[in-house]
N, C-alpha and C positions, 0 to 999 in steps of 0.2 A: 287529555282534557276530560272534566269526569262529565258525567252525562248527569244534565238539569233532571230534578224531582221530577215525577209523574206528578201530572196534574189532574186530581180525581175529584169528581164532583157525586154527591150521595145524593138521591130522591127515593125518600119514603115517606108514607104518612102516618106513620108511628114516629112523635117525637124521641121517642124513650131509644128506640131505635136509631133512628139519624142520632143522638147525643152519643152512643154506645159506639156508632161505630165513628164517628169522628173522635172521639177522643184517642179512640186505641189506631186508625192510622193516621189522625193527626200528627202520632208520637213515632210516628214512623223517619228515619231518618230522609232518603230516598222517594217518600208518596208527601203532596202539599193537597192538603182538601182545599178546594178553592171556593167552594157552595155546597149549599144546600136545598133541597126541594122536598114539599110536600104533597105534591103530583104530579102525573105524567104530563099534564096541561101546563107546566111552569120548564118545561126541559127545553123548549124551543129555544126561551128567551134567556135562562142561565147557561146554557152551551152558548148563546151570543156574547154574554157578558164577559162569563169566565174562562172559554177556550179551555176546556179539559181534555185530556187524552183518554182519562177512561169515566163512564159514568156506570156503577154501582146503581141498581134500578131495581126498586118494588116490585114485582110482576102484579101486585092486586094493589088497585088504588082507586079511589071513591068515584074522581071524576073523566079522568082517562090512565087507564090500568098499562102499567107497564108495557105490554106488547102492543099497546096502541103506538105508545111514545115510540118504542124501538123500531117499528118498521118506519116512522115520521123519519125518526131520527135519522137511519141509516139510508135512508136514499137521496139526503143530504151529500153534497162533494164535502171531500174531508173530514168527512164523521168522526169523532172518537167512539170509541171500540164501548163494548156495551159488556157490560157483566151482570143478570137481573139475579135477582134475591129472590128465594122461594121459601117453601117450607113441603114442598116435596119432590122427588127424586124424578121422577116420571111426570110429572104434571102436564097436561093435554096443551097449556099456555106455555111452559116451557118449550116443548117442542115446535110449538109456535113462532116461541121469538128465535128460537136457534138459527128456524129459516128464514127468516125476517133480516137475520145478519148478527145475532148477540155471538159474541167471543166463548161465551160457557156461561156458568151460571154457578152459583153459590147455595148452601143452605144456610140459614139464618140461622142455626147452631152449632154449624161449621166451625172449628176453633179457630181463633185469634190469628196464628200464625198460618194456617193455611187462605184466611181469606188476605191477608198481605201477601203472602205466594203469588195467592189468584190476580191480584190486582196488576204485580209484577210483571207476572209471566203474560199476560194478557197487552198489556203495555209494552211488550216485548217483539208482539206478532203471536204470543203461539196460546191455540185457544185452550179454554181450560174445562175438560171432560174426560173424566177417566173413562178406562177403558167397560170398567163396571157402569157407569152411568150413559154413554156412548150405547151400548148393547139393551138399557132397559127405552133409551130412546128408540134404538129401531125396531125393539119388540111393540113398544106404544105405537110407532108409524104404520108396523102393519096391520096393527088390531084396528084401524080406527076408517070405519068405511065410508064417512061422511067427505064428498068431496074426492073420492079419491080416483074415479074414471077421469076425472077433467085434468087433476093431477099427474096423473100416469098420461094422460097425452101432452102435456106440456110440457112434461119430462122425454119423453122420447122424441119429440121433438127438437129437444136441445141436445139432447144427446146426439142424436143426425148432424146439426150443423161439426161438428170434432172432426178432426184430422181421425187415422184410422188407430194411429199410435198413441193421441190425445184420448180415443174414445178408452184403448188397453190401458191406460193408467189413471183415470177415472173409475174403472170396473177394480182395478186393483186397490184404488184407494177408498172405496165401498167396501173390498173385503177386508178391509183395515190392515192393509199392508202398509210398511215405513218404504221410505223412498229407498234406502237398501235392499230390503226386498225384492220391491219394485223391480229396482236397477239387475238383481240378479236373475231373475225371473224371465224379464224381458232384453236381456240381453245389451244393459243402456247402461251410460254412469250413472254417477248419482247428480251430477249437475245437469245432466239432459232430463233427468226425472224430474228434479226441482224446477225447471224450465217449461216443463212440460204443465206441472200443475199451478206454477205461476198464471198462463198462460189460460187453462180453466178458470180458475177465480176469474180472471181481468174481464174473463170472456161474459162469464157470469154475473158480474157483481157481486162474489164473494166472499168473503173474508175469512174462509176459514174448509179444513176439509173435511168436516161434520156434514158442510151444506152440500161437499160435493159427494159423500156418502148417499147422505138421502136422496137426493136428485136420483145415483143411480138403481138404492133402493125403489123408488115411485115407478122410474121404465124398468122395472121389472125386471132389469140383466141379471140382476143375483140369483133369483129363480131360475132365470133358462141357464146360467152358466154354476151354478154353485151356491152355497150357503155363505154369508160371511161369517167368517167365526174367528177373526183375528181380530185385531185392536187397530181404533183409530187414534191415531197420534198425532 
């Protein structure tokens, strides 16, 4: 049985924008645009109307900016998965809404077929940040000292509540280790690893293991235990 269209809803307040990108995944076979928004203030009530799976999201908007909308959104039950639009690689808001719960993120010059990738692949479960983009986020997390005592004990905090195996595959999936890795690393298959980070998100409120990176970047494990210098996947 073939699996129904993504159902993706665009908010930007550049018409020129929302017109550009619905037309190009309008013509997508696979993606149905089902709305459209021209601010974060309008996202409540078209996710009511239209039940989208993924919403494509402005991060700068006049009257509630993008990562206003996506943290609303996402503490919502049943949320559709969020993908915000930027026009920079690192952006201080970017990293914002990544914790907040967005899927990845997009540049607004992105070519055509990668932002249908993105929409895919995100509608899929699996978030969308390369390994390159991933590494200049947790260089921006560390550099950025506003907030970040009260963070780092929140973060070890939650880190404590983890089983002691849950906490090792946490730490490992911070160092941007694949659940193969993992699995070889710590002595586990790959379906106990997959179980195991299931298990984090659910615990967390997650949606993705970007967040669970950063978490264990903020309690500080990567300092006392190591560098990450792998790729998160």
């Amino acid at each position: 049985m073939p699996r129904r269209p993504v159902r993706l809803l665009i908010v930007d307040d550049d018409p020129l924008v929302r017109a550009g990108l619905t037309f190009m995944l309008g013509g997508v076979d696979d993606i149905t645009v089902v709305g459209e928004g021209a601010d974060g203030s309008e996202v409540a009530d078209l996710v009511d109307r239209h039940r989208p799976d993924v919403v494509l999201m402005d991060i700068r908007m006049p009257t509630m900016d993008g990562l206003t909308a996506t943290e609303a959104l996402r503490s919502r039950p049943d949320a559709p998965e969020v993908v915000v639009l930027t026009t920079f690689h690192a952006d201080e808001q970017v990293l914002q809404a990544i914790r907040a719960g967005a899927a990845g993120f997009v540049l607004k010059d992105t070519p055509p077929a990668q932002i249908v990738d993105s929409v895919r692949r995100v509608a899929a479960g699996d978030p969308v940040l390369s390994p390159a983009v991933t590494r200049q986020l947790m260089t921006r997390a560390a550099g950025g000292a506003d907030g970040r005592p009260a963070r780092a004990e929140r973060a070890r905090q939650r880190i404590a509540s983890l089983a002691d195996r849950e906490r090792e595959v946490a730490v490992a999936v911070g160092r941007g280790r694949s659940n193969a890795e993992i699995a070889a690393t710590l002595y586990l298959s790959v379906a106990t690893v997959k179980a195991h980070v299931s298990r984090i998100l659910a615990r967390f409120g997650f949606n993705n293991r970007v967040q669970i990176a950063l978490l264990v970047h903020d309690a500080g494990l990567l300092d006392e235990e190591g560098d990450s210098t792998g790729d998160v996947r």
